[in-house]
Predicted model as a PDB file, atoms N, CA, C, CB and O in Angstrom, pLDDT in the B-factor column:
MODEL        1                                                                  
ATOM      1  N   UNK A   1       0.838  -1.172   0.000  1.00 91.00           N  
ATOM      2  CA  UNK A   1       0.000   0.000   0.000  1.00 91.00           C  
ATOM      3  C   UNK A   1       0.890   1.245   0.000  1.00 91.00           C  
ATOM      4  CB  UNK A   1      -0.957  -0.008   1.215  1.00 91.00           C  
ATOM      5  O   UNK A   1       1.658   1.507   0.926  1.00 91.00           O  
ATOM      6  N   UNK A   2       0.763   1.875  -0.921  1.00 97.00           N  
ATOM      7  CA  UNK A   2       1.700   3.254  -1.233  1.00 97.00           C  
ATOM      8  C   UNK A   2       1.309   4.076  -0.416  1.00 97.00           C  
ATOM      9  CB  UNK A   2       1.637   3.968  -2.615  1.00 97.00           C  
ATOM     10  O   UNK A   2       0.079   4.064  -0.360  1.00 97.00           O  
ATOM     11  N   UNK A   3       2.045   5.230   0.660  1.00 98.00           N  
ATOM     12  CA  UNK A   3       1.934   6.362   1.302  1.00 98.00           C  
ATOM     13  C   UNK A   3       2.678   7.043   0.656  1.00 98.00           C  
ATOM     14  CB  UNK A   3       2.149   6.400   2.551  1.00 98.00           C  
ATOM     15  O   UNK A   3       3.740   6.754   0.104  1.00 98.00           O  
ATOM     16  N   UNK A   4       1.848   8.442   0.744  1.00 98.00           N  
ATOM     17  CA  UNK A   4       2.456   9.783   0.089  1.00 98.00           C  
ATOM     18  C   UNK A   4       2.280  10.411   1.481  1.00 98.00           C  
ATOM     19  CB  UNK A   4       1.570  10.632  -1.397  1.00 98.00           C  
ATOM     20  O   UNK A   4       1.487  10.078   2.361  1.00 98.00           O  
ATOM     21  N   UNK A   5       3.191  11.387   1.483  1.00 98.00           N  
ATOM     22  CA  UNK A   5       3.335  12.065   2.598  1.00 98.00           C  
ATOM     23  C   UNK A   5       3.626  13.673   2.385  1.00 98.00           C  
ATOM     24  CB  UNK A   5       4.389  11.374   3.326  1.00 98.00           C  
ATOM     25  O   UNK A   5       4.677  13.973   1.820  1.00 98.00           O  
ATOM     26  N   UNK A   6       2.849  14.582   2.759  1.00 98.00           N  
ATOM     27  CA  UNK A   6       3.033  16.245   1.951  1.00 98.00           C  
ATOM     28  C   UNK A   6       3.484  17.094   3.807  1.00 98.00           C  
ATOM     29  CB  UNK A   6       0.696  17.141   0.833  1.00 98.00           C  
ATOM     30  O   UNK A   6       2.679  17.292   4.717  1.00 98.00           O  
ATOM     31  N   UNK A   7       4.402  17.288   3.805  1.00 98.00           N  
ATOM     32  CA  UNK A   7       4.787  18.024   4.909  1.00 98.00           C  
ATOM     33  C   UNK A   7       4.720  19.776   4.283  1.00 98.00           C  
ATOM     34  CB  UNK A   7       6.437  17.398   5.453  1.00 98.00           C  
ATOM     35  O   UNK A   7       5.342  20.403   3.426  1.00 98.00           O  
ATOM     36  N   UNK A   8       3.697  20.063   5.169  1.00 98.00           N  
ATOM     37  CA  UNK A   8       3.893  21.770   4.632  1.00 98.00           C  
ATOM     38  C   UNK A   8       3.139  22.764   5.992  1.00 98.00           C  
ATOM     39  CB  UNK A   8       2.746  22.122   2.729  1.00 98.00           C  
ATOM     40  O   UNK A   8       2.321  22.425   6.847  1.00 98.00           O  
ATOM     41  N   UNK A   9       3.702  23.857   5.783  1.00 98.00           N  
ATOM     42  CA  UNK A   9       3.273  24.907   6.760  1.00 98.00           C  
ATOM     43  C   UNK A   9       1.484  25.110   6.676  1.00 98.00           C  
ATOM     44  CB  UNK A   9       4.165  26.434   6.318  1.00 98.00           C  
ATOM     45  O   UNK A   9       0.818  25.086   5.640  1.00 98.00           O  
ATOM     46  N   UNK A  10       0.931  25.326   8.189  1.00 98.00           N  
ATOM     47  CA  UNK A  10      -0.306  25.813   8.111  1.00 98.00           C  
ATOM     48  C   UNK A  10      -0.673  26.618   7.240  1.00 98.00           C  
ATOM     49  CB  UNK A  10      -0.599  26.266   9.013  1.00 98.00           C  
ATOM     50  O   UNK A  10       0.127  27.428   6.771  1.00 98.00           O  
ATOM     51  N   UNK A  11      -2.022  26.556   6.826  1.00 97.00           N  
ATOM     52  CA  UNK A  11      -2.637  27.790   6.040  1.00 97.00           C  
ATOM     53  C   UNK A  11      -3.459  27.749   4.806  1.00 97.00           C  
ATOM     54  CB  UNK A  11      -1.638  28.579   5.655  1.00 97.00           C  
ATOM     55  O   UNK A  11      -4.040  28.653   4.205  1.00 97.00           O  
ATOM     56  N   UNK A  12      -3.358  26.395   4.561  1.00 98.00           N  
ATOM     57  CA  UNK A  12      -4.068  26.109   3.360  1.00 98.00           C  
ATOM     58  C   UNK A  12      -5.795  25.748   3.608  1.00 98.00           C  
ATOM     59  CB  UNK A  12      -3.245  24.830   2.683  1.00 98.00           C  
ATOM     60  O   UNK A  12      -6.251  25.363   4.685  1.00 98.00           O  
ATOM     61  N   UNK A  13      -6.441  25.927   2.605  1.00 98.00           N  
ATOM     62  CA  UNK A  13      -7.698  26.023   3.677  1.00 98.00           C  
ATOM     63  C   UNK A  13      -8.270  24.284   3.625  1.00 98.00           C  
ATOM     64  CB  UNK A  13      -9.186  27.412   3.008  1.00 98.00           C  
ATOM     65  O   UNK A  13      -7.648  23.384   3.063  1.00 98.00           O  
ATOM     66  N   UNK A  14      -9.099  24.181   4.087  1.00 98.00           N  
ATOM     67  CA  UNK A  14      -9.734  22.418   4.066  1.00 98.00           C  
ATOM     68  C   UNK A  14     -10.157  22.175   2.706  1.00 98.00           C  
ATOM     69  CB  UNK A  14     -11.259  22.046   5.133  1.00 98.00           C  
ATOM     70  O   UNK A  14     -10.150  20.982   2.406  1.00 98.00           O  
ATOM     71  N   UNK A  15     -10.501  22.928   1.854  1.00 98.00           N  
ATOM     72  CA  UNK A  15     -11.091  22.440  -0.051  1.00 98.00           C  
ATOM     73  C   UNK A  15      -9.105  22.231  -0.036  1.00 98.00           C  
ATOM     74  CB  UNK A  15     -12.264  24.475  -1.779  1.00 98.00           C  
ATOM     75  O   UNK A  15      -8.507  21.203   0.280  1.00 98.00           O  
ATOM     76  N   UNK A  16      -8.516  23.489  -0.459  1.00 98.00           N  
ATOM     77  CA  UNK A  16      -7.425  23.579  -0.818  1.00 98.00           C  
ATOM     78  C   UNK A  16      -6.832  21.660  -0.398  1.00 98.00           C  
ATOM     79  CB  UNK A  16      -6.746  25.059   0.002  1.00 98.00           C  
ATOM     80  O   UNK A  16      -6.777  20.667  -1.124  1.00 98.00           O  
ATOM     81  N   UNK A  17      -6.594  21.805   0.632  1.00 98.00           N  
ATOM     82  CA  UNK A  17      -6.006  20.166   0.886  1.00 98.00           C  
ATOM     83  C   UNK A  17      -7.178  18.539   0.645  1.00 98.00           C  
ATOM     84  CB  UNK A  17      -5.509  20.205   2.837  1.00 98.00           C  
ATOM     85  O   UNK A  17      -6.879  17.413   0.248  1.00 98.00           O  
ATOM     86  N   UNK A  18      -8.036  18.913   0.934  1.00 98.00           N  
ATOM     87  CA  UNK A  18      -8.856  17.774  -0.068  1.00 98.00           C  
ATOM     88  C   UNK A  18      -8.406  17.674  -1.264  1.00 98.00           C  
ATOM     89  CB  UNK A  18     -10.300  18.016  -0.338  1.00 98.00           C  
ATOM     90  O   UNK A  18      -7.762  16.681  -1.600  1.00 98.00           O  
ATOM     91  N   UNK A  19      -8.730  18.922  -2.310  1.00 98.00           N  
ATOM     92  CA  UNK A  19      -8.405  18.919  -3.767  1.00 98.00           C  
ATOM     93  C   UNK A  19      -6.317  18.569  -4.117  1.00 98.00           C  
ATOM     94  CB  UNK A  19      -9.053  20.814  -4.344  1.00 98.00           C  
ATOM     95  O   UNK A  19      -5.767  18.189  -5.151  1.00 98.00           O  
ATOM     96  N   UNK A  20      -5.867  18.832  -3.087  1.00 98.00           N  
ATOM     97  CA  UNK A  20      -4.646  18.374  -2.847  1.00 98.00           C  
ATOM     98  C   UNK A  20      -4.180  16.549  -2.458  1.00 98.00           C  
ATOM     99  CB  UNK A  20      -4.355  19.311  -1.746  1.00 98.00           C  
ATOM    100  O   UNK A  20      -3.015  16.160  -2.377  1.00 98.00           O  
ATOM    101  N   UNK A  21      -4.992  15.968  -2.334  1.00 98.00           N  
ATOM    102  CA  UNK A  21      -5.303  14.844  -1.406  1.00 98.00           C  
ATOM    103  C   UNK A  21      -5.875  14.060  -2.751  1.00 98.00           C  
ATOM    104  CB  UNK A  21      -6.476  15.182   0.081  1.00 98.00           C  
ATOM    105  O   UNK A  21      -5.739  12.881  -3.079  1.00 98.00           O  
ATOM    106  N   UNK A  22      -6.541  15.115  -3.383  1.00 98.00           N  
ATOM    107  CA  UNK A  22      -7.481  13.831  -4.698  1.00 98.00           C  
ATOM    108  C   UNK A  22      -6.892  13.839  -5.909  1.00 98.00           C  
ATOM    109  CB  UNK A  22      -9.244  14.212  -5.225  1.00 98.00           C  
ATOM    110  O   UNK A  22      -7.178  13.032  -6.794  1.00 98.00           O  
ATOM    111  N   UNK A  23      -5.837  14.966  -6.043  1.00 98.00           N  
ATOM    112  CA  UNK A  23      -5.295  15.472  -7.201  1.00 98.00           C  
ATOM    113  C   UNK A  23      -3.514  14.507  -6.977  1.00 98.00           C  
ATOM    114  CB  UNK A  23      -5.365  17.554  -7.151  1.00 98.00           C  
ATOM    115  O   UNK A  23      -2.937  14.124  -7.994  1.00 98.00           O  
ATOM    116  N   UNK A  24      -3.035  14.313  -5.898  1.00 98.00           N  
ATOM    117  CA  UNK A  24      -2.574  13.183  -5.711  1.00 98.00           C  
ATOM    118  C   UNK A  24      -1.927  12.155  -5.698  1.00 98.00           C  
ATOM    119  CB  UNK A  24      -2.765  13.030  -5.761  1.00 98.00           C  
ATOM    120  O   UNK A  24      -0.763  11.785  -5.850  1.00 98.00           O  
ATOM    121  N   UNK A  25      -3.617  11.462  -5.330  1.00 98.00           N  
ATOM    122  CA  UNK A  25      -4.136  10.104  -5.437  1.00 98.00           C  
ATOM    123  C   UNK A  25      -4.094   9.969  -6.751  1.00 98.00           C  
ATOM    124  CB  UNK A  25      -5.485   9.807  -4.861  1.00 98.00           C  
ATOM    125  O   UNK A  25      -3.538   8.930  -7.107  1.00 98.00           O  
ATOM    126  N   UNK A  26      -4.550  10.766  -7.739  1.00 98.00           N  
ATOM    127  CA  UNK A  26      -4.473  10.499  -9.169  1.00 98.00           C  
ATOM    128  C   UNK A  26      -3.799  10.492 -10.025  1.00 98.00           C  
ATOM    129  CB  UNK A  26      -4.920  10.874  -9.622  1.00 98.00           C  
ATOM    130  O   UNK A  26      -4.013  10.050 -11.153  1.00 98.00           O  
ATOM    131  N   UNK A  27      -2.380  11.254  -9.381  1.00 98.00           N  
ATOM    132  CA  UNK A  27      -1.289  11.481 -10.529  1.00 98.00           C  
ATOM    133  C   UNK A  27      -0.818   9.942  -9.609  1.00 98.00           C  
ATOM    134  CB  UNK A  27      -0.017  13.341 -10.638  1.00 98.00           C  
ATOM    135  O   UNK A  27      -1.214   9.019 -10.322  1.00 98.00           O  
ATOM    136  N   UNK A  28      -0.331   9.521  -8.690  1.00 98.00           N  
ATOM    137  CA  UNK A  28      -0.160   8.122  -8.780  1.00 98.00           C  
ATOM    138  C   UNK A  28      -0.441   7.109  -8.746  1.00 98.00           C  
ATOM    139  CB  UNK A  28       0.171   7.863  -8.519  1.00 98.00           C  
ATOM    140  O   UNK A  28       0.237   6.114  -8.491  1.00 98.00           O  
ATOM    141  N   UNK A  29      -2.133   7.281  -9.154  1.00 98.00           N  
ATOM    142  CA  UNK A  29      -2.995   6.152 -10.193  1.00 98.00           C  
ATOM    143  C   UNK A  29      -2.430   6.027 -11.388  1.00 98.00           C  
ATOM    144  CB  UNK A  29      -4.502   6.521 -10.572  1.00 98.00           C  
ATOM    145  O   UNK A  29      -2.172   4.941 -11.906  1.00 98.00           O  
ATOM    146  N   UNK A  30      -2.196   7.178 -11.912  1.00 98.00           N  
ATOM    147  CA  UNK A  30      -1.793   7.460 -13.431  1.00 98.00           C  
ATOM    148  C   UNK A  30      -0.780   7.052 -13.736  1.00 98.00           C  
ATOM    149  CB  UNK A  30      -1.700   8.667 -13.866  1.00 98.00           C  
ATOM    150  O   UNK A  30      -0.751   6.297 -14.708  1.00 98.00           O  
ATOM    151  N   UNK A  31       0.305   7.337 -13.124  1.00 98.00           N  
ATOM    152  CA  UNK A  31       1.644   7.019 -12.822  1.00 98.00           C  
ATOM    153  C   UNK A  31       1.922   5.179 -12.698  1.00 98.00           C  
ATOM    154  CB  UNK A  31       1.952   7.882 -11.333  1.00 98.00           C  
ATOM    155  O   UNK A  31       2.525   4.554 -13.569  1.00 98.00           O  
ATOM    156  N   UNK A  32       1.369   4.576 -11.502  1.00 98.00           N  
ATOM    157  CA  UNK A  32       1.676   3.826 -11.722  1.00 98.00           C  
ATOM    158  C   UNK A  32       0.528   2.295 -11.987  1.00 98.00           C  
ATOM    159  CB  UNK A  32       2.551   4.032 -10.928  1.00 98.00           C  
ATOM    160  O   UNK A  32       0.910   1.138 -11.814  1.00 98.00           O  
ATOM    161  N   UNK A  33      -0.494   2.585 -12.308  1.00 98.00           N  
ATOM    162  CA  UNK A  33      -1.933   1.851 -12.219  1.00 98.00           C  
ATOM    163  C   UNK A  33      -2.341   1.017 -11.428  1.00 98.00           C  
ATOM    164  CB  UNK A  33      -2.235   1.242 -13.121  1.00 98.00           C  
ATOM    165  O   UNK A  33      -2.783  -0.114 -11.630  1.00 98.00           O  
ATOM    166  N   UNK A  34      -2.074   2.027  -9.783  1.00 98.00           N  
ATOM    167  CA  UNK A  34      -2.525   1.207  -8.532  1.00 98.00           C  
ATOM    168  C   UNK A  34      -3.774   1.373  -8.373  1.00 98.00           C  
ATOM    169  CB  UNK A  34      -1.910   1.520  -7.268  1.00 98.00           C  
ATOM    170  O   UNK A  34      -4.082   2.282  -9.144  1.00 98.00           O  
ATOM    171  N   UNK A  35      -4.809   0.972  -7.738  1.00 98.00           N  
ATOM    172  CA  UNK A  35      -5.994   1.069  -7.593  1.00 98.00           C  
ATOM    173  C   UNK A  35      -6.169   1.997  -6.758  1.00 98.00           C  
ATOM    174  CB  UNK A  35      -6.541   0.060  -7.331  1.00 98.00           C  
ATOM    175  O   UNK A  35      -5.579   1.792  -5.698  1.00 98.00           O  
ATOM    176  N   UNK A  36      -7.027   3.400  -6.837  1.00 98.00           N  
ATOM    177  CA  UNK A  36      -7.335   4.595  -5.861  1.00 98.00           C  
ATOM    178  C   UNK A  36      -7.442   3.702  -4.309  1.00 98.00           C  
ATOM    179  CB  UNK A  36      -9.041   5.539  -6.381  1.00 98.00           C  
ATOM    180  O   UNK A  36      -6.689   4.013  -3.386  1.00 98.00           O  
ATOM    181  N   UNK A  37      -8.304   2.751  -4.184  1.00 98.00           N  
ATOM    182  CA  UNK A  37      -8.487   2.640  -2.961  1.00 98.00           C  
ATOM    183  C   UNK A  37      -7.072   2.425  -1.862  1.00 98.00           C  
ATOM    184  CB  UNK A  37      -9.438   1.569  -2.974  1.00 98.00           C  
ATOM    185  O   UNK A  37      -6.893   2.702  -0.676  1.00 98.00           O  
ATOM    186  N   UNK A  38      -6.340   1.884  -2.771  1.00 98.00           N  
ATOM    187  CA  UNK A  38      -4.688   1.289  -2.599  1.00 98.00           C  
ATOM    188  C   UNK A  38      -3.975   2.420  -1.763  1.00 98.00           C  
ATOM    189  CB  UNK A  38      -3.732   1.071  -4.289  1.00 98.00           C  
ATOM    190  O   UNK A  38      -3.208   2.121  -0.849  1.00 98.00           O  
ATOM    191  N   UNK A  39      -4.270   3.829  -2.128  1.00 98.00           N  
ATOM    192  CA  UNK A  39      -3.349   5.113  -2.478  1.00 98.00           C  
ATOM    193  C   UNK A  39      -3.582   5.754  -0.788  1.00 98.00           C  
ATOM    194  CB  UNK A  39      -4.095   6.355  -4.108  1.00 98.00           C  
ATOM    195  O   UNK A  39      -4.701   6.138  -0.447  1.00 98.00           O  
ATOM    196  N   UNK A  40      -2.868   5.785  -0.209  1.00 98.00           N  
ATOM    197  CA  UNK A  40      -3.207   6.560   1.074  1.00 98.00           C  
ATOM    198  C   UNK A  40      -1.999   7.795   1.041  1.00 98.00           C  
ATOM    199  CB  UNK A  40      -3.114   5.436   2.610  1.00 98.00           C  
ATOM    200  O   UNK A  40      -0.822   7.626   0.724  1.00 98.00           O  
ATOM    201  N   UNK A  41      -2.639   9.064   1.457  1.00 98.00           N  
ATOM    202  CA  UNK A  41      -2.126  10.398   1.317  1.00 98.00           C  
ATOM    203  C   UNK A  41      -2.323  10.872   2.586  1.00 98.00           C  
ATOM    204  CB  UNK A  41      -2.753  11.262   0.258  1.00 98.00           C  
ATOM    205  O   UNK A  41      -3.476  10.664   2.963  1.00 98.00           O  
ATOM    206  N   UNK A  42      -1.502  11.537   3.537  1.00 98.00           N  
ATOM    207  CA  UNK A  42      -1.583  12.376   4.620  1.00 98.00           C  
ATOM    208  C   UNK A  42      -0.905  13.506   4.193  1.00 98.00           C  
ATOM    209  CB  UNK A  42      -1.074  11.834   5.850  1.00 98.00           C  
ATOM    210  O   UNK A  42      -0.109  13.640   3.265  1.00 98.00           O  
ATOM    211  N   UNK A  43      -1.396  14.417   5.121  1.00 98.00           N  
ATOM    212  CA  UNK A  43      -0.930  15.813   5.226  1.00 98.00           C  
ATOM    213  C   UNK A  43      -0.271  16.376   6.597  1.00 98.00           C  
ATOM    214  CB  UNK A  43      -2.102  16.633   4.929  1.00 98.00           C  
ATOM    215  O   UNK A  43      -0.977  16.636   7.571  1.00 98.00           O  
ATOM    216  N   UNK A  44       0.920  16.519   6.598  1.00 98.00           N  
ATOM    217  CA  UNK A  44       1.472  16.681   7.677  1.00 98.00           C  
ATOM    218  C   UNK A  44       1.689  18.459   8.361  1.00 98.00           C  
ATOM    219  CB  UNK A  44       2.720  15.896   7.370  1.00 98.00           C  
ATOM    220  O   UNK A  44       2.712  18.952   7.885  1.00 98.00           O  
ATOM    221  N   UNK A  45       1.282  18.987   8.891  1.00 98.00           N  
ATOM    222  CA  UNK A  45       1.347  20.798   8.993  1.00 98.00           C  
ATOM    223  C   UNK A  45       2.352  20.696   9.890  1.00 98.00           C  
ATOM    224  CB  UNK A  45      -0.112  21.855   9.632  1.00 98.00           C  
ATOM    225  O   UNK A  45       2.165  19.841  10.756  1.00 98.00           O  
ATOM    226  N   UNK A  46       3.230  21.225   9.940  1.00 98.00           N  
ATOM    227  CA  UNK A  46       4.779  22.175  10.792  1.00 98.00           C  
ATOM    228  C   UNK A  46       4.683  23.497  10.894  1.00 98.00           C  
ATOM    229  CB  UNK A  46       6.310  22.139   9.974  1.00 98.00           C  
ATOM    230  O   UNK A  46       4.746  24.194   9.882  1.00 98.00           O  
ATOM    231  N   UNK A  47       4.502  24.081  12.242  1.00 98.00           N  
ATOM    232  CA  UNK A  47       4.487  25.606  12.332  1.00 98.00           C  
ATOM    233  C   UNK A  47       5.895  26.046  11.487  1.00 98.00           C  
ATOM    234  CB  UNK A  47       4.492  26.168  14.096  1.00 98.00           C  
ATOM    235  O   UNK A  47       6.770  25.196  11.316  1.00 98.00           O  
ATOM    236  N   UNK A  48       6.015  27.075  11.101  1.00 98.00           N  
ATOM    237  CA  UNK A  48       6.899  27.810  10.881  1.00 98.00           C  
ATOM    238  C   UNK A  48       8.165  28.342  11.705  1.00 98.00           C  
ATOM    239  CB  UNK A  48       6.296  28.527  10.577  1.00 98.00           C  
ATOM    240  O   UNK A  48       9.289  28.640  11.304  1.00 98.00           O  
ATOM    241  N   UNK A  49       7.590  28.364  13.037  1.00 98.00           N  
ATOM    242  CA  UNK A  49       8.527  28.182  14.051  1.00 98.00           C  
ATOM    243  C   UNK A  49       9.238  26.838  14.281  1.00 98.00           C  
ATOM    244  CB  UNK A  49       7.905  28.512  15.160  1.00 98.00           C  
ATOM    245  O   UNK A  49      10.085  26.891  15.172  1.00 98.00           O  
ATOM    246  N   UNK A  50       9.118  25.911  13.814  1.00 98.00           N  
ATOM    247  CA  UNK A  50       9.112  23.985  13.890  1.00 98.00           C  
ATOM    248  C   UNK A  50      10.115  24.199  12.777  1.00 98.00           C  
ATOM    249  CB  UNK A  50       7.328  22.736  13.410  1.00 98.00           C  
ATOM    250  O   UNK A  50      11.130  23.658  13.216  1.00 98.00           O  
ATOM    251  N   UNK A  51      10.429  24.746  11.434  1.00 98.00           N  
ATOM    252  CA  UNK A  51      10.840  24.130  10.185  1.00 98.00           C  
ATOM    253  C   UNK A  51      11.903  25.050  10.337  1.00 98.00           C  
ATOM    254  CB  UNK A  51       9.885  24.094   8.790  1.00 98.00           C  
ATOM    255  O   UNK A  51      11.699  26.105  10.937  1.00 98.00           O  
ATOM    256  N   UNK A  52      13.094  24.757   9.831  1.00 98.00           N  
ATOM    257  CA  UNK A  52      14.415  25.510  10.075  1.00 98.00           C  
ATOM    258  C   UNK A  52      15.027  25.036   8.599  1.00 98.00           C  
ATOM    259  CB  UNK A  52      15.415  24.970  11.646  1.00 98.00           C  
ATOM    260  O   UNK A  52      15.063  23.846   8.287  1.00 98.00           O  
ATOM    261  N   UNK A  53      15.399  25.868   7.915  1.00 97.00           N  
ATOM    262  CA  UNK A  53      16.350  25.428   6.741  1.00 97.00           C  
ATOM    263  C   UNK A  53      17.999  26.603   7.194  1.00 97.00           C  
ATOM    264  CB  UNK A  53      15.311  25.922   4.754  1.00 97.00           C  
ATOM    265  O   UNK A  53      17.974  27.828   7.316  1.00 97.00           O  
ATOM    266  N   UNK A  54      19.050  25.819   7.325  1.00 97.00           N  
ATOM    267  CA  UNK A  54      20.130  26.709   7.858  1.00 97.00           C  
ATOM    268  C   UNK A  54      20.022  26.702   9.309  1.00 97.00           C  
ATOM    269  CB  UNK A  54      20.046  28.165   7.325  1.00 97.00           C  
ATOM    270  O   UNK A  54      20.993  27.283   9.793  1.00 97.00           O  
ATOM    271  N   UNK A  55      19.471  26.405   9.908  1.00 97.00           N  
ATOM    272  CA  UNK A  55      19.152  26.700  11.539  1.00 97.00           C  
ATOM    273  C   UNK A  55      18.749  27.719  11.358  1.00 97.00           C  
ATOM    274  CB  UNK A  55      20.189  26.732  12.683  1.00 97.00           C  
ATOM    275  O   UNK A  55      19.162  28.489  12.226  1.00 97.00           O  
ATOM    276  N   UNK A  56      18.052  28.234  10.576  1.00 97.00           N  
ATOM    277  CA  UNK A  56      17.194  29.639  10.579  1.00 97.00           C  
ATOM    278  C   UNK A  56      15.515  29.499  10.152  1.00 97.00           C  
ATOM    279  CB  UNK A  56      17.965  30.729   9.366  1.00 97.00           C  
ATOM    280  O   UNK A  56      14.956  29.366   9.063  1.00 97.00           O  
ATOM    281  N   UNK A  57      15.079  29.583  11.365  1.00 97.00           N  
ATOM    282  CA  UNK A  57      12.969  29.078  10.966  1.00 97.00           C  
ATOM    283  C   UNK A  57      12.498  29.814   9.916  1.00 97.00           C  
ATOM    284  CB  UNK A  57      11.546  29.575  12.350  1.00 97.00           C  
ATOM    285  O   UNK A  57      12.694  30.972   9.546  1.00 97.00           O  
ATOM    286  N   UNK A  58      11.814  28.874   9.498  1.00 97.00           N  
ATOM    287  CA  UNK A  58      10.887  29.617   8.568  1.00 97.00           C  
ATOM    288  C   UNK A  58      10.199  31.258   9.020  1.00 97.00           C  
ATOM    289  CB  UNK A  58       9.649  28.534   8.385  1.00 97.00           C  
ATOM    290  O   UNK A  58      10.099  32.214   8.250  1.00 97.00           O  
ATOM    291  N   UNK A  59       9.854  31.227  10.241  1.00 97.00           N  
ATOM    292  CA  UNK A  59       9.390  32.801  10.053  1.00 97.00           C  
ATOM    293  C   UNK A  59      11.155  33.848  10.693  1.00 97.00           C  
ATOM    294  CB  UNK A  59       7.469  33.149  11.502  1.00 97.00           C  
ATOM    295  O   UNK A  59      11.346  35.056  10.545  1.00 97.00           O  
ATOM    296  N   UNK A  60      11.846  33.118  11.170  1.00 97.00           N  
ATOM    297  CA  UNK A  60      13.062  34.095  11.039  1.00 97.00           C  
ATOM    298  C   UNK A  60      13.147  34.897   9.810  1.00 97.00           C  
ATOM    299  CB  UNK A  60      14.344  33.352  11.109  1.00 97.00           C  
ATOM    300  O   UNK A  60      13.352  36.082   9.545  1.00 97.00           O  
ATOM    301  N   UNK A  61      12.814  33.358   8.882  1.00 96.00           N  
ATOM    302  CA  UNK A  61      13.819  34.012   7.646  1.00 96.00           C  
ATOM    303  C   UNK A  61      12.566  34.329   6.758  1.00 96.00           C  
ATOM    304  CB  UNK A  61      15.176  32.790   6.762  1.00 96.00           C  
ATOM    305  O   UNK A  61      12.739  34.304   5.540  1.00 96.00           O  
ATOM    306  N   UNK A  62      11.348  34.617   7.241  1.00 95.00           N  
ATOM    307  CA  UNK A  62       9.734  35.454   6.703  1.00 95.00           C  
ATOM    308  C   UNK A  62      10.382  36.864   6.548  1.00 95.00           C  
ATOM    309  CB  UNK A  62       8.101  35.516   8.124  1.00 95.00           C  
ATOM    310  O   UNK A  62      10.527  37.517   5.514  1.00 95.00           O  
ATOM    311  N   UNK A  63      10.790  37.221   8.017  1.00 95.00           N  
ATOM    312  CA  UNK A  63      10.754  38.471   8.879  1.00 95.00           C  
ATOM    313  C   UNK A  63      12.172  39.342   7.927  1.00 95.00           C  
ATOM    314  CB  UNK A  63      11.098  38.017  10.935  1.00 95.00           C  
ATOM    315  O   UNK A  63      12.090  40.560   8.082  1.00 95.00           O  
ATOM    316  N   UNK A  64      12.835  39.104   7.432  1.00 93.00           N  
ATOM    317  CA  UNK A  64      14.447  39.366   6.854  1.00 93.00           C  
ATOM    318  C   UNK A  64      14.137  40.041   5.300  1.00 93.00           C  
ATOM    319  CB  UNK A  64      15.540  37.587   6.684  1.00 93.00           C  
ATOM    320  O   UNK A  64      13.726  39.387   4.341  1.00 93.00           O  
ATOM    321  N   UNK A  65      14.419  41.421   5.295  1.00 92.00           N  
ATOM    322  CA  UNK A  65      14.012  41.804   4.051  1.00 92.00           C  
ATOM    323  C   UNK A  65      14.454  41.273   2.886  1.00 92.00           C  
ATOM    324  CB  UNK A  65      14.188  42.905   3.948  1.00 92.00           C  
ATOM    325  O   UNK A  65      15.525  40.667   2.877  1.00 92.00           O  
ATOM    326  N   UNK A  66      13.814  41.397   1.909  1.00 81.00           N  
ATOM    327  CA  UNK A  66      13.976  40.876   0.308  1.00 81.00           C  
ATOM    328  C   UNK A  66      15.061  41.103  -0.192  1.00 81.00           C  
ATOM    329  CB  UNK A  66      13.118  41.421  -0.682  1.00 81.00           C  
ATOM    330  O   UNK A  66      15.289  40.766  -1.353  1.00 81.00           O  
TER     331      UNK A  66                                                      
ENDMDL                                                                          
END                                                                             
């Protein structure tokens, strides 16, 4: 049974990640001709304070001009 796993910051709204969740499931139906029911997808949310690229968080490095 295939898991997909989408790690991303809060904020997306509940359609947004359904249609994320079904859209998918379908590119790796398509991909590899497993059966939808087969396909399990979670969505994992990490504050921004949680995610560090550099040892510098995501909203450190929000806050840091352009």
């Amino acid at each position: 049974m295939p898991l997909l796993h989408v790690t991303q910051t809060p904020g997306q709204s509940a359609e947004a990640k359904r249609e994320l969740l079904k859209k998918l499931t379908a590119a790796y139906v398509d991909a590899t001709g497993a059966k939808p029911a087969s396909v399990w997808v979670t969505i994992e949310e990490v504050s921004k304070d949680d995610w560090a690229i550099g040892g510098e968080t995501l909203t450190e490095r929000a806050l840091k001009p352009a």
